[in-house]
VOPAGU-2260 file (C-alpha; in pm, 1 decimal, decimal comma):
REM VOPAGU-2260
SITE   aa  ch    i         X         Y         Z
SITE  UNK   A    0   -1402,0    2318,2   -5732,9
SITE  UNK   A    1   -1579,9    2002,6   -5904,5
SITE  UNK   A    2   -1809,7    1787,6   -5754,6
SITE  UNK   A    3   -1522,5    1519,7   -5753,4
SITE  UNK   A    4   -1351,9    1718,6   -5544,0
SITE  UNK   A    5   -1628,9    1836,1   -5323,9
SITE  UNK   A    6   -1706,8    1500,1   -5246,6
SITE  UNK   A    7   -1346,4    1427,2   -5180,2
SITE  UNK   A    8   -1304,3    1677,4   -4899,0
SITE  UNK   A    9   -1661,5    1596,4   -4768,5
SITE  UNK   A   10   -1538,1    1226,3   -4744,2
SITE  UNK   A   11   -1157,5    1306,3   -4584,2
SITE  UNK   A   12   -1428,6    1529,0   -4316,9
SITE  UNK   A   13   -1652,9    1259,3   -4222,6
SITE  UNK   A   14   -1399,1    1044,0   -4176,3
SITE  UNK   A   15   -1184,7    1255,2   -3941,0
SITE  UNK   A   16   -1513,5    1291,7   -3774,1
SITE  UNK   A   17   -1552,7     945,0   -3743,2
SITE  UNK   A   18   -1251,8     837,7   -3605,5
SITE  UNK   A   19   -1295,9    1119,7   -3324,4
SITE  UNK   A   20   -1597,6     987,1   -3240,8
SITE  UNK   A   21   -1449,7     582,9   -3216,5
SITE  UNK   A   22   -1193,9     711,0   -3012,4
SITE  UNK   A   23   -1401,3     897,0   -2781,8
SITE  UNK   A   24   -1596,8     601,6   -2717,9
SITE  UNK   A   25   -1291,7     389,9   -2675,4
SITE  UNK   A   26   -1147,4     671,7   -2400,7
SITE  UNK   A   27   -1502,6     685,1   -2235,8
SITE  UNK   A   28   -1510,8     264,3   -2208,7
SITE  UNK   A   29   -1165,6     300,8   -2084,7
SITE  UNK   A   30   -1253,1     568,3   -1793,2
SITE  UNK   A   31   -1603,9     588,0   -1678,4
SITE  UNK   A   32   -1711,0     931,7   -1499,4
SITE  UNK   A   33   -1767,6     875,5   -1080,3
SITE  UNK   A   34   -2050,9     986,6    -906,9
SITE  UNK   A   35   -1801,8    1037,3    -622,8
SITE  UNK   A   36   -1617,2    1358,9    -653,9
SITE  UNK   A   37   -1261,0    1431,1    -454,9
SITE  UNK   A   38   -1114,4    1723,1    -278,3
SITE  UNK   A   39    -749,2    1745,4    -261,7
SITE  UNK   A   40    -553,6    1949,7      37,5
SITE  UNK   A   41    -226,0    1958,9     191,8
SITE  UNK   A   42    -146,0    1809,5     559,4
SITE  UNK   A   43     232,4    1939,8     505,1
SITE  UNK   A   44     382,0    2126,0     247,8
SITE  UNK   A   45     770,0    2094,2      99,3
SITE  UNK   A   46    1030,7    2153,1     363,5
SITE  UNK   A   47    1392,4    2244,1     230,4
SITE  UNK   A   48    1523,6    2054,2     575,6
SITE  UNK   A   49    1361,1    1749,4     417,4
SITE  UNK   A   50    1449,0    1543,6      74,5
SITE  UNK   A   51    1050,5    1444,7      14,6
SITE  UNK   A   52    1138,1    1374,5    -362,9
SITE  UNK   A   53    1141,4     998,9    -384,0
SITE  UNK   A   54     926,6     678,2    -259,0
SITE  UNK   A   55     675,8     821,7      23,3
SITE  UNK   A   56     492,6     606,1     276,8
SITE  UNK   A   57     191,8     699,0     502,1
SITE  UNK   A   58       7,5     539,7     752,9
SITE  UNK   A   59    -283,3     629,4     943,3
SITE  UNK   A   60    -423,4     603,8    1276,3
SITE  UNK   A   61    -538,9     844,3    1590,9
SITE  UNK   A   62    -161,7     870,4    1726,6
SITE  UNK   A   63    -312,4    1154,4    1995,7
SITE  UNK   A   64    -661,9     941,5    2105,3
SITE  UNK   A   65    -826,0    1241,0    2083,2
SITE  UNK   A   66   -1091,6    1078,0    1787,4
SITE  UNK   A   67    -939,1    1228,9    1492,0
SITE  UNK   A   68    -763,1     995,9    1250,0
SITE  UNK   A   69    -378,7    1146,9    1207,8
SITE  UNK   A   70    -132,5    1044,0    1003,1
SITE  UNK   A   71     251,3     931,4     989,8
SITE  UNK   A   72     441,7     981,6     670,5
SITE  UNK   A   73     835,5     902,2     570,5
SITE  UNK   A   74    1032,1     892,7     259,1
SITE  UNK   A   75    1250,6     680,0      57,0
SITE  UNK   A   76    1514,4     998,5     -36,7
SITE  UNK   A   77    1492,7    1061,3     352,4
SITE  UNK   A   78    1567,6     928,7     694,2
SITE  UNK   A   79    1318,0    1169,8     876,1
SITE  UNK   A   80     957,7    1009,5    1017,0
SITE  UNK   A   81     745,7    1289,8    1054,5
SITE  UNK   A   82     374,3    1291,4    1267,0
SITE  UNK   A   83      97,2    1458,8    1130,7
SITE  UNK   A   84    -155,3    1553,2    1395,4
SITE  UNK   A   85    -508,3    1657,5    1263,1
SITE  UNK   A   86    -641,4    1947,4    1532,8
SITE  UNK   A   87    -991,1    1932,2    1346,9
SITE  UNK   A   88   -1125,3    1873,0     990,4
SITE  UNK   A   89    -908,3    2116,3     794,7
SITE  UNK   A   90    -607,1    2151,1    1007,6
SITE  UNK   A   91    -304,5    1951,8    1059,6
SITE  UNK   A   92      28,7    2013,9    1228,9
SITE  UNK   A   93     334,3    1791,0    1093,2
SITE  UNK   A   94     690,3    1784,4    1350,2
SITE  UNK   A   95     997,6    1493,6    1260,8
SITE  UNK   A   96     945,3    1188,7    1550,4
SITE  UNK   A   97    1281,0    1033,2    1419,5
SITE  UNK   A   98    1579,2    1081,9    1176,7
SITE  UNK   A   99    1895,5     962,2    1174,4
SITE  UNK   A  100    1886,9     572,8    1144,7
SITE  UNK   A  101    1864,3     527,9     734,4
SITE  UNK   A  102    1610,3     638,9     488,7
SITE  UNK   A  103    1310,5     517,5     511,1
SITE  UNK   A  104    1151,4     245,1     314,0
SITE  UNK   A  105     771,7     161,6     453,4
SITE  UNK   A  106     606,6     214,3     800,6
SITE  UNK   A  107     348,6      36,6    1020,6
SITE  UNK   A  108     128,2     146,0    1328,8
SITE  UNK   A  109      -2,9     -29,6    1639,1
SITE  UNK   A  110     -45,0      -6,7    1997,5
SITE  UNK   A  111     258,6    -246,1    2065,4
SITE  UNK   A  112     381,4    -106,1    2421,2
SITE  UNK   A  113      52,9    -120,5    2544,6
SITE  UNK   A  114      -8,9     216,6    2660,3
SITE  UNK   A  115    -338,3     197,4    2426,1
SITE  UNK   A  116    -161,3     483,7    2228,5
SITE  UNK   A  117     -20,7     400,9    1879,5
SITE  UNK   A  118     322,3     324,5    1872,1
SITE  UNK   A  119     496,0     329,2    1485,0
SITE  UNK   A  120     811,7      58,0    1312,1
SITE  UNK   A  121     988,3     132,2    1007,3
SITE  UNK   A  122    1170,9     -24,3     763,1
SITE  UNK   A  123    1497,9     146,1     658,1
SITE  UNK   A  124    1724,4     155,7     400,8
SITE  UNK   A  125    2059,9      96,7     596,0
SITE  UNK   A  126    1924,4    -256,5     751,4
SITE  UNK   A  127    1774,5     -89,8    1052,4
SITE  UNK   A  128    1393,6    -177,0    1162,3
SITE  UNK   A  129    1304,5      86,6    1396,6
SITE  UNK   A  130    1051,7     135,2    1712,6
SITE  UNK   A  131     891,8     441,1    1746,4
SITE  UNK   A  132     752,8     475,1    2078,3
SITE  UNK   A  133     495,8     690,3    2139,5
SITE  UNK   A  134     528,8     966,7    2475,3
SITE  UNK   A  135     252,0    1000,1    2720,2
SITE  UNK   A  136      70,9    1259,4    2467,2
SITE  UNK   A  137     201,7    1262,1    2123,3
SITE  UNK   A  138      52,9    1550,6    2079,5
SITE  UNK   A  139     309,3    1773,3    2235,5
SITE  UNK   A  140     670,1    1829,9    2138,7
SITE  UNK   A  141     799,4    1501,6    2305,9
SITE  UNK   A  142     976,6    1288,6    2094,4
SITE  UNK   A  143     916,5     914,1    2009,5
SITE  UNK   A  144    1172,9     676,9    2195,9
SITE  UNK   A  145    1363,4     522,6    1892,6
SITE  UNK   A  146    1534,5     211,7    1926,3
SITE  UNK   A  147    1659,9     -60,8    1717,5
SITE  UNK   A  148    1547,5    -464,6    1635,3
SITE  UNK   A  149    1840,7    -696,6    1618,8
SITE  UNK   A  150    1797,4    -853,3    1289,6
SITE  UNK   A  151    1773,8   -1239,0    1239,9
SITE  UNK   A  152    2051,4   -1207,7     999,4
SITE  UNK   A  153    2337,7    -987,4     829,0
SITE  UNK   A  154    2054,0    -718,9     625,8
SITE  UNK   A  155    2203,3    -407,2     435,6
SITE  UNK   A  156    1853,2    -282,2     378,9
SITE  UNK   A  157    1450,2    -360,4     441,1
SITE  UNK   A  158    1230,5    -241,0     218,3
SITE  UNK   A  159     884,1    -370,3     368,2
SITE  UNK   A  160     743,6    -391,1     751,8
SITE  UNK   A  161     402,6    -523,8     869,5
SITE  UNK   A  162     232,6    -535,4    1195,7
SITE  UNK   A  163      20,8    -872,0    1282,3
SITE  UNK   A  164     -90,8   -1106,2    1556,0
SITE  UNK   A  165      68,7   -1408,6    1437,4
SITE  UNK   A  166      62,2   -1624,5    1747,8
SITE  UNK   A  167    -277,0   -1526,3    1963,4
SITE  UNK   A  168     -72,2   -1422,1    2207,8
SITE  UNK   A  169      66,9   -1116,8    2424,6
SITE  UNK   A  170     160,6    -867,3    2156,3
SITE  UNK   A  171     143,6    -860,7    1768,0
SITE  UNK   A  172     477,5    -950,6    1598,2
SITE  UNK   A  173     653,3    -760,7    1351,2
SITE  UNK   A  174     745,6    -901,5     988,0
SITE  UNK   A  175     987,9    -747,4     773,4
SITE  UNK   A  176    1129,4    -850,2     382,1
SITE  UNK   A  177    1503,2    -783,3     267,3
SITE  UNK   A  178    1535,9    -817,1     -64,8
SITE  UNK   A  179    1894,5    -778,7     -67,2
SITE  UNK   A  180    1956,0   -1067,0     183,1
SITE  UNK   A  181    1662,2   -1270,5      56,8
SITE  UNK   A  182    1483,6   -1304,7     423,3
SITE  UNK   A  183    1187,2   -1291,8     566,1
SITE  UNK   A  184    1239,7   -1180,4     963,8
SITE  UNK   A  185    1000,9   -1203,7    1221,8
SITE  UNK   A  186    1016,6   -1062,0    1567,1
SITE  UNK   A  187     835,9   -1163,6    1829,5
SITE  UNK   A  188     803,2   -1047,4    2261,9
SITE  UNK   A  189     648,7   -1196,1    2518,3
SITE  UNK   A  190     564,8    -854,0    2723,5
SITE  UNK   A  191     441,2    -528,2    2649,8
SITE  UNK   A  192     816,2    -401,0    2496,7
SITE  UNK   A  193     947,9     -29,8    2586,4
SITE  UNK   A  194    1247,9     -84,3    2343,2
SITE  UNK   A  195    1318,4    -299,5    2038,9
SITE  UNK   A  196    1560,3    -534,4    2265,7
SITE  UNK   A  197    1206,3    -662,0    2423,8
SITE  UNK   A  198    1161,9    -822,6    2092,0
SITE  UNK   A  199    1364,0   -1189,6    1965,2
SITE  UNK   A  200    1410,3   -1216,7    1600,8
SITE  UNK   A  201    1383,7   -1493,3    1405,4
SITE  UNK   A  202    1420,9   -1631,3    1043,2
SITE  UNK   A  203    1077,9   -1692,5     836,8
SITE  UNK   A  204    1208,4   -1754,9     527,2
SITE  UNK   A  205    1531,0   -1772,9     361,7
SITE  UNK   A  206    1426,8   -1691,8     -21,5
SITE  UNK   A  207    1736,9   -1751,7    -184,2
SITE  UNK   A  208    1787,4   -1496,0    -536,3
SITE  UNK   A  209    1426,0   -1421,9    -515,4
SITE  UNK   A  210    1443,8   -1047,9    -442,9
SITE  UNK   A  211    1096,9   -1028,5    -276,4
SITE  UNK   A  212    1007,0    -681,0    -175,7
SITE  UNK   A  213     674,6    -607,5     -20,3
SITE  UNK   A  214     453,0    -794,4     218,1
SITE  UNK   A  215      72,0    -839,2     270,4
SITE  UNK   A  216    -111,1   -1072,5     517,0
SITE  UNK   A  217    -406,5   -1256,4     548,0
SITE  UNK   A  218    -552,6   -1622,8     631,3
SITE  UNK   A  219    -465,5   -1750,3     309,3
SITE  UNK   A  220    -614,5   -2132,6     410,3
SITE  UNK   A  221    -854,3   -2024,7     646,6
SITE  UNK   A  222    -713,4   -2198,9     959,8
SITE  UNK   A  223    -744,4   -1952,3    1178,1
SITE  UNK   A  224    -416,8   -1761,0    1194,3
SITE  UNK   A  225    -251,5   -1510,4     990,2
SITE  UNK   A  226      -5,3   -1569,5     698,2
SITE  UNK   A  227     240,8   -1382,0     480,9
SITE  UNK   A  228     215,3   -1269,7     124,2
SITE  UNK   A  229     544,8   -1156,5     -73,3
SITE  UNK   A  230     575,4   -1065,9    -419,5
SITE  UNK   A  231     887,5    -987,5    -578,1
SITE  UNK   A  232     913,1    -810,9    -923,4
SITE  UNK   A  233    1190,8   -1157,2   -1016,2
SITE  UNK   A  234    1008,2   -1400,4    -822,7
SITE  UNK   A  235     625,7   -1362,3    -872,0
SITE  UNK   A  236     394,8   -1403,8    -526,9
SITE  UNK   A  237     430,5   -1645,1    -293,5
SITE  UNK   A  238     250,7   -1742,2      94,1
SITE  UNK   A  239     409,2   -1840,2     349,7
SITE  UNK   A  240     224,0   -2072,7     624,0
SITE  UNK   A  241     121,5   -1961,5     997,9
SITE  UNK   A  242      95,5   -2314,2    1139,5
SITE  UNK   A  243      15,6   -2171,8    1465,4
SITE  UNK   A  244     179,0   -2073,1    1789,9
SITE  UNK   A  245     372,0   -2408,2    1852,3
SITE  UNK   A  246     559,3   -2336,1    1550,9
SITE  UNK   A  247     613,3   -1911,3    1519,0
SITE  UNK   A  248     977,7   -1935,1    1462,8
SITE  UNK   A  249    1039,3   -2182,3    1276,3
SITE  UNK   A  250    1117,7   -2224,6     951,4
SITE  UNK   A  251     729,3   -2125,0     732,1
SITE  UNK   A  252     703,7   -2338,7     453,1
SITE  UNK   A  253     671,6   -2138,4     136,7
SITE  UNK   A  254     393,7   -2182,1    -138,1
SITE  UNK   A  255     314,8   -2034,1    -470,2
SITE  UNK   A  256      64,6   -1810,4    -618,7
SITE  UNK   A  257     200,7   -1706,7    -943,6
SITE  UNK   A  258     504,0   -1714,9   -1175,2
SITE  UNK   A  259     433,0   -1360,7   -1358,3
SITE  UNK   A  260     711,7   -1163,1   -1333,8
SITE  UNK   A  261     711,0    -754,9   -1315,8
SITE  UNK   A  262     460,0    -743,2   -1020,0
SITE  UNK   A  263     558,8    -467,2    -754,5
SITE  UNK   A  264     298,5    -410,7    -472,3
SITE  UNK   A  265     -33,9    -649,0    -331,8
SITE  UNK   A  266    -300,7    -646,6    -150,8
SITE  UNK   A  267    -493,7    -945,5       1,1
SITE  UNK   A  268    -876,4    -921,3      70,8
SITE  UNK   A  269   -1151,2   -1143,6     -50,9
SITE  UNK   A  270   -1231,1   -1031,6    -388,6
SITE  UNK   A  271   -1541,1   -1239,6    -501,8
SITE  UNK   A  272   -1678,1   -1245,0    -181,0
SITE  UNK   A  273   -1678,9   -1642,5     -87,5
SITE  UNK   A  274   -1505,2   -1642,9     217,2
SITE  UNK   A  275   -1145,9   -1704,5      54,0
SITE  UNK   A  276    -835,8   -1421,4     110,1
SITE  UNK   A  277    -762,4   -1351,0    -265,6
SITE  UNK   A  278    -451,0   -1175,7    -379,8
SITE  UNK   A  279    -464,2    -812,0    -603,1
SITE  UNK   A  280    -124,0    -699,7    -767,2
SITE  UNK   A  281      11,3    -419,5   -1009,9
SITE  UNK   A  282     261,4    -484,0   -1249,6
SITE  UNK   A  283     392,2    -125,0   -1337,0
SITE  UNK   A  284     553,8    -216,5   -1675,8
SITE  UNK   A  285     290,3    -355,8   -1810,8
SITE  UNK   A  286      21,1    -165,8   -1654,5
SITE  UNK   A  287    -177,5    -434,6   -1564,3
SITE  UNK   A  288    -374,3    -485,6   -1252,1
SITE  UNK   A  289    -436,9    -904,0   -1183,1
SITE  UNK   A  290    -581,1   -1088,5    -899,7
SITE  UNK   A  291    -568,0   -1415,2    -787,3
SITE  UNK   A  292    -850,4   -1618,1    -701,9
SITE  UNK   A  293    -802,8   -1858,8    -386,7
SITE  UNK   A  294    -975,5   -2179,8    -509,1
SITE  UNK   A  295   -1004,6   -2297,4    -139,5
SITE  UNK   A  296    -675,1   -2504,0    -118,5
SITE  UNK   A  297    -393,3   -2279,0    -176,2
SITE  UNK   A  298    -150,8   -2554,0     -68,0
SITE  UNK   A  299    -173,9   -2654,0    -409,6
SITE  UNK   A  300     -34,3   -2401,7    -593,1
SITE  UNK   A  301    -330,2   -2320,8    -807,6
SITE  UNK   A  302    -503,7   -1976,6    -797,2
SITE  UNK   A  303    -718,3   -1893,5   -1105,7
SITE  UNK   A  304    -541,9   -1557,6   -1278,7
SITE  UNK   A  305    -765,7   -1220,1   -1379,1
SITE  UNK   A  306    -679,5    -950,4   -1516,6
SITE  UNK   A  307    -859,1    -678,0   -1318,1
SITE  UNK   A  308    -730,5    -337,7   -1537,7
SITE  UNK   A  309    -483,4    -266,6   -1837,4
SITE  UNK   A  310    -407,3     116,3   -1656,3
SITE  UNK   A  311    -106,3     137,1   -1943,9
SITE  UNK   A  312      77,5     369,8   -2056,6
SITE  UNK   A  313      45,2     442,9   -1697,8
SITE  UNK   A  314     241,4     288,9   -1440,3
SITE  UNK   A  315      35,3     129,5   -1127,8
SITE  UNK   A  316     239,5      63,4    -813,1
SITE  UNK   A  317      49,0     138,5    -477,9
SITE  UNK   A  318    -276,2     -51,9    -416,4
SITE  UNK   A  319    -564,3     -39,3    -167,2
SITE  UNK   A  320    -871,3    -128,4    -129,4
SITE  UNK   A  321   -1201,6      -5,2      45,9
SITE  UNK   A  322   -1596,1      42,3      -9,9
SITE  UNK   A  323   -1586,5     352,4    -144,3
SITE  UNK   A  324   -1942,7     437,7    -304,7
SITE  UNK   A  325   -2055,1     211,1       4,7
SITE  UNK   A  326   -2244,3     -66,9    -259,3
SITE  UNK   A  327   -2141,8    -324,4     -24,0
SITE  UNK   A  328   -1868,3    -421,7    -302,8
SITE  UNK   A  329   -1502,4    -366,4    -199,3
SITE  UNK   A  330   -1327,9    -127,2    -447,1
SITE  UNK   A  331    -932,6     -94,7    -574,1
SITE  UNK   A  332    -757,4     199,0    -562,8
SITE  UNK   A  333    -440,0     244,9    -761,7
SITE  UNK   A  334    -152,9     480,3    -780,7
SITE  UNK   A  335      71,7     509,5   -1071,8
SITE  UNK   A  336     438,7     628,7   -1063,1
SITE  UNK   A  337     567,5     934,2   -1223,2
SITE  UNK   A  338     503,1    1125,5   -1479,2
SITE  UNK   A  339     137,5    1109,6   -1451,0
SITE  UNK   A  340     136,6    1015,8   -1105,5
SITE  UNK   A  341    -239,0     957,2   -1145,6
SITE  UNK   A  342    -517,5     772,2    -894,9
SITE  UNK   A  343    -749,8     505,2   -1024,3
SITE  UNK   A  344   -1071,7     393,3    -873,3
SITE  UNK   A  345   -1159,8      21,3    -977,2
SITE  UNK   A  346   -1493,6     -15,0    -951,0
SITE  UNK   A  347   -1650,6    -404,0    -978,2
SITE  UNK   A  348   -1913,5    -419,6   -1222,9
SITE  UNK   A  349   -2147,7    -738,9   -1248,9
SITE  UNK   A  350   -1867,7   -1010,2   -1250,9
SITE  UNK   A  351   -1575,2    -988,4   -1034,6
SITE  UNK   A  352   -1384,1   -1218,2   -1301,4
SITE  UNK   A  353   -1442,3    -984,3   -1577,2
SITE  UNK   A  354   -1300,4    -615,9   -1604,0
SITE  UNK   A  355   -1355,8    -359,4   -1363,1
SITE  UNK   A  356   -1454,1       3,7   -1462,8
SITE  UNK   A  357   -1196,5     227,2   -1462,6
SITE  UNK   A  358   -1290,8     577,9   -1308,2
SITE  UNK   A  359   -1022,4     833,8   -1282,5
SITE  UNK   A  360    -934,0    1063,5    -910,2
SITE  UNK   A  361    -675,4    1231,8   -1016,7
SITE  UNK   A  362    -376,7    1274,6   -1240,0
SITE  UNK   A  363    -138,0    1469,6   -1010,6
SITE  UNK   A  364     203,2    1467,5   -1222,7
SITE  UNK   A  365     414,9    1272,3    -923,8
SITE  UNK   A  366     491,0     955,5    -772,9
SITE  UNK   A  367     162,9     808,0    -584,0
SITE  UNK   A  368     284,3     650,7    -270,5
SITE  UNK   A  369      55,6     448,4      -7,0
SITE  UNK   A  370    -322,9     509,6     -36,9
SITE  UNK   A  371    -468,8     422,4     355,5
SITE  UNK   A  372    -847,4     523,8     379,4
SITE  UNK   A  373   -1014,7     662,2     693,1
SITE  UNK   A  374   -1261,1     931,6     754,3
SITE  UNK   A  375   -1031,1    1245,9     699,2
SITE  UNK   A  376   -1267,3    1551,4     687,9
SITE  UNK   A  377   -1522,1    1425,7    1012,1
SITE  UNK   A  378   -1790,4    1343,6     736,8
SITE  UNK   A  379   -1787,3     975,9     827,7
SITE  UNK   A  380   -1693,5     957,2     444,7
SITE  UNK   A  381   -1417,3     712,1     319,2
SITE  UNK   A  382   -1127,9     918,7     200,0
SITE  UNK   A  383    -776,9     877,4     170,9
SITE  UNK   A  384    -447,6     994,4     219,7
SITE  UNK   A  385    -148,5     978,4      31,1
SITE  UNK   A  386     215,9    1140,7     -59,8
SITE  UNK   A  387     324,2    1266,1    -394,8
SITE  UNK   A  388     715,5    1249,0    -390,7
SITE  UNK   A  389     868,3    1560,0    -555,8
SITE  UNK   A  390     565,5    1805,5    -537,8
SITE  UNK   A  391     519,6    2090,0    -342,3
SITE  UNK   A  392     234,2    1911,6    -145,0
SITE  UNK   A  393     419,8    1567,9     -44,6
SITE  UNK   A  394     167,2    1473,6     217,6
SITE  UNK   A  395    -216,4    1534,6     136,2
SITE  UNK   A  396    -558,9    1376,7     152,3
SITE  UNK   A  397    -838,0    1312,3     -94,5
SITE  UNK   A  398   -1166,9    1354,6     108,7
SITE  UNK   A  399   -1511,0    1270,7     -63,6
SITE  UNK   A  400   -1740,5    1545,9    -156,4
């Protein structure tokens, strides 16, 4: 071989090496290692009387008061609600609490009855909102009483339901989007309810072609009282006003956030720590993560726009948010849809308004669904649950190590 040639292949060599090396640096600045480390286990395994394979919701909360944190979980492809009961750090028991009223499209817990246990709604596919109940112990094999919310208007299907005390009164109200009929409904009782028919409903917001899917509250102006978030992947993200309890059901007036189309899930927590309920969304065709900064008077219309992440060629749907390495900074956790199906940590770093790191959970090869944290393993730890829609471990938890 001549020299010519020698130095030929040496150069093709270094080069290859080269470029490995640039784009391990780029992969490395894209996805920093954690010094937090995850276990993943099952709290209920595949059932064949169950379709688990689509859209899963999950909620958490100690539905038996007996100081463990359980868990409630549904699905999209489904119109079972099933109870997960933890019996101590490793085991969990899962039995259906309801089925029968339309699949189910997002759920929401709170001691609304009054009986200081936690009683469950959910948002179904056929237009139903449902009350779940909860017996004397839900810990036995008694069922949740089920009943039904009038709706404030003809609704073939709800696809988000919140929980909130909107008035500073009696009981929290319930809050529900229809993005087939374009409303916002709110429900509302005076008492401690036993059955959905305690509750009135009422008209929000009538969102005309908007197609807004998914809710999130917080004091958006600071007044005092609670508001309403909706973000539609058509419409961008808008707020809608609590005025206060002289005006609950009427008509909230409606304000902008943002244009951007393609968004699909928020969260609303105060980002950059002045005192001011920002606004997080995931935009799963792009892969982006943004937030929106709340410059103090929202009324306006203006929020400043950040990008937080580019996740892509993954696509992030489910958000939440917690402390997780405990730094006094509030984290973002994102899952992604299908095929990766993978878990991000967001992780601030200096300046809120510039891009977060990037550290990587898990990539479990399904659809994420909701990510609620609470202390799942007795550690006092901040883990999470969540369901992965199609797997053969639809229902699990990721507890810190």
């Amino acid at each position: 071989m001549s020299d010519a040639c020698r130095m030929g292949k040496f150069t093709k060599m270094f080069l290859l090496v080269l470029i490995l090396v640039v784009a391990g640096c780029a992969l490395n600045l894209m996805i920093e290692p954690g010094n937090v480390t995850w276990t993943q286990r099952t709290i209920m395994p595949q059932r064949l009387d169950v379709n688990t394979s689509q859209g899963g919701y999950i909620i958490l909360n100690d539905f038996d008061l007996n100081g463990l944190t359980d868990a409630a979980s549904a699905f999209a492809s489904d119109d079972a609600v099933f109870l997960h009961i933890r019996r101590d750090n490793q085991i969990w028991t899962s039995r259906i609490i309801s089925s029968g009223n339309g699949t189910i499209q997002s759920l929401a817990s709170a001691d609304l009855a009054g009986s200081a246990q936690p009683d469950i709604v959910a948002a179904t596919g056929s237009g139903n909102i449902l009350l779940l109940v909860a017996p004397a112990f839900s810990n036995t094999n008694e069922p949740f009483e089920t009943s039904v919310f009038d709706n404030p208007a003809l609704v073939t299907r709800w696809t988000d339901v919140k929980i909130a005390q909107l008035d500073l009164t009696a009981g929290p109200e319930i809050v529900a989007v229809s993005p087939t009929s374009n409303i916002i409904g709110l429900w509302r009782t005076t008492s401690r309810p036993r059955t959905a028919k305690d509750y009135q409903a009422f008209l929000a917001a009538n969102l005309p072609n908007a197609n807004f899917e998914r809710l999130s509250m917080g004091d958006i102006d600071n007044n005092g009282f609670t508001d309403i978030v909706a973000v539609s992947p058509t419409g961008g993200v808008i707020w809608l006003e609590n005025r206060g309890p002289a005006n609950i059901i009427d008509s909230w007036q409606v304000f902008t956030v943002t244009n951007r189309q393609g968004f699909t899930r928020i969260v609303t927590f105060d980002v950059d720590q002045d005192g001011q309920i920002d606004v997080v969304c995931s935009n799963p065709t792009t892969g982006e993560v943004f937030w929106y900064e709340n410059l103090g008077n929202p009324k306006a219309n203006r929020w400043n726009e950040h990008l937080m992440a580019d996740l892509s060629p993954s696509q992030p749907d489910a958000l939440s948010f917690a402390d997780i390495d405990e730094n006094g900074r509030t984290d973002v956790v994102v899952g992604t849809e299908a095929p990766d199906g993978t878990i991000f940590w967001l992780r601030p770093q200096g300046e809120v308004r510039q891009l977060w790191q990037i550290r990587l959970i898990s990539t479990t090869g399904f659809e994420v669904g909701e990510l609620p944290f609470g202390d799942l393993d007795g550690r006092n730890g901040i883990d999470f649950a969540t369901t992965l829609a199609g797997s053969a471990a639809p229902v699990v938890v990721f507890t810190q190590n």
